[in-house]
MARNUMI-929208 format. One record per residue (C-alpha): y, z, x. Coordinates in steps of 0.5 Angstrom, whole numbers, plus 2048, in hexadecimal, padded with zeros to 3 digits. Each point is the difference from the previous one (the first is absolute). Layout:
BEGIN
((Y; Z; X))
...
***
This chain:
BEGIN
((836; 7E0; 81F))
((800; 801; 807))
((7FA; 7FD; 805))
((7FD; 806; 801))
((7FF; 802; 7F9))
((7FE; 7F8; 7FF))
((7FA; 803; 806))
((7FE; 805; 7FC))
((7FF; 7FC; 7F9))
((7FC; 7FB; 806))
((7FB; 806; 802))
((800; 802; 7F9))
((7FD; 7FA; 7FD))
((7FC; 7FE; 806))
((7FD; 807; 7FF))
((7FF; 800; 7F9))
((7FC; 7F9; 800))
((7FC; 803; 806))
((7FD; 805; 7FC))
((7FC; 800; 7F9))
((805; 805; 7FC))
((803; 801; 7F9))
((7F8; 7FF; 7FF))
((800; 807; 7FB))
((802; 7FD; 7FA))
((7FE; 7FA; 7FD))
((806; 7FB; 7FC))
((7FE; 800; 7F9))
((800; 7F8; 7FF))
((803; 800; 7F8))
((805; 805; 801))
((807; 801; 805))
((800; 807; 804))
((7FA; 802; 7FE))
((7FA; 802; 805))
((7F8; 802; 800))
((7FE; 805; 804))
((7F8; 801; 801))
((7FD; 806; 800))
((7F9; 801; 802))
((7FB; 803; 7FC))
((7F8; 801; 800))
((7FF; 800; 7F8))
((803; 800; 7F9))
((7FD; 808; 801))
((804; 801; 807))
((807; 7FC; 7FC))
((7FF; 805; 7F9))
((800; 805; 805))
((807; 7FF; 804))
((803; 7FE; 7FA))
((7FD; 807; 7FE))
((802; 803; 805))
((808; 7FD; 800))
((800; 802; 7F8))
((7FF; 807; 801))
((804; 801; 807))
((805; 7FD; 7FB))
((7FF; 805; 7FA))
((7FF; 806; 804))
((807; 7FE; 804))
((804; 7FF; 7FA))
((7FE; 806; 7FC))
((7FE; 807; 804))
((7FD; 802; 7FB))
((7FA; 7FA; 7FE))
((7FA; 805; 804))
((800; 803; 7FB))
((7FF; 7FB; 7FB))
((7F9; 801; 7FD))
((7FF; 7F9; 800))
((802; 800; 809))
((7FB; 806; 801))
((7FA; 7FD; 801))
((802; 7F9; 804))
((807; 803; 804))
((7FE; 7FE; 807))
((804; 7FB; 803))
((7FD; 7FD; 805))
((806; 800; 805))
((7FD; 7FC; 805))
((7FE; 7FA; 7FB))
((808; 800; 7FF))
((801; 801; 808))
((7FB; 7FA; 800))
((804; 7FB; 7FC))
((806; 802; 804))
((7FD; 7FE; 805))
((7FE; 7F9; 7FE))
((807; 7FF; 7FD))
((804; 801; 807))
((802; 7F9; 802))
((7FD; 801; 808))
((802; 7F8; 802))
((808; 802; 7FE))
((800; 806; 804))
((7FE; 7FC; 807))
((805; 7FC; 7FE))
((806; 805; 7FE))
((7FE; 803; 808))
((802; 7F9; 803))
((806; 800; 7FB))
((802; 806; 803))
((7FE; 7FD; 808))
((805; 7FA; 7FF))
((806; 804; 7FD))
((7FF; 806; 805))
***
């Protein structure tokens, strides 16, 4: 390994020690390669309804034809921004700082 790509591991790892990164996704203690993740929630009401919302985007998706279904009739609203809201918390933020000084040492 060259001395400038030794630098670069040096700067690398001193970066990743400075920073609170890779903080997303919990280790599952009993078992290897296997994470948790949190996911905000207010109560059980608002969880069944993304689980909900996540049922139907997955129905509707996978056959065109479930709108017009009597039992999807009554409830076919999905609320897209319940989906956009667990996007939204899934996005690893802390790792992307982390991929722009990556990209700042490379570079």
């Amino acid at each position: 390994m060259g001395i400038q790509n030794k630098e670069r591991l040096a700067e690398l790892l001193e970066l990743i020690n400075k920073g609170r990164y890779f903080t997303k996704l919990k280790p599952e203690p009993k078992e290897n390669n296997s994470f948790t993740i949190p996911l905000k929630v207010s109560s059980y009401n608002e969880l069944n309804m993304m689980v909900s919302d996540l049922l139907k985007a997955s129905i509707v998706l996978m056959n065109k034809e479930a709108r017009s279904l009597a039992v999807f009739h009554k409830d076919t609203d999905i609320n897209v921004l319940t989906l956009l809201e667990i996007a939204l918390q899934l996005l690893p933020d802390e790792e992307m700082e982390l991929l722009d000084e990556v990209y700042k040492i490379v570079f």
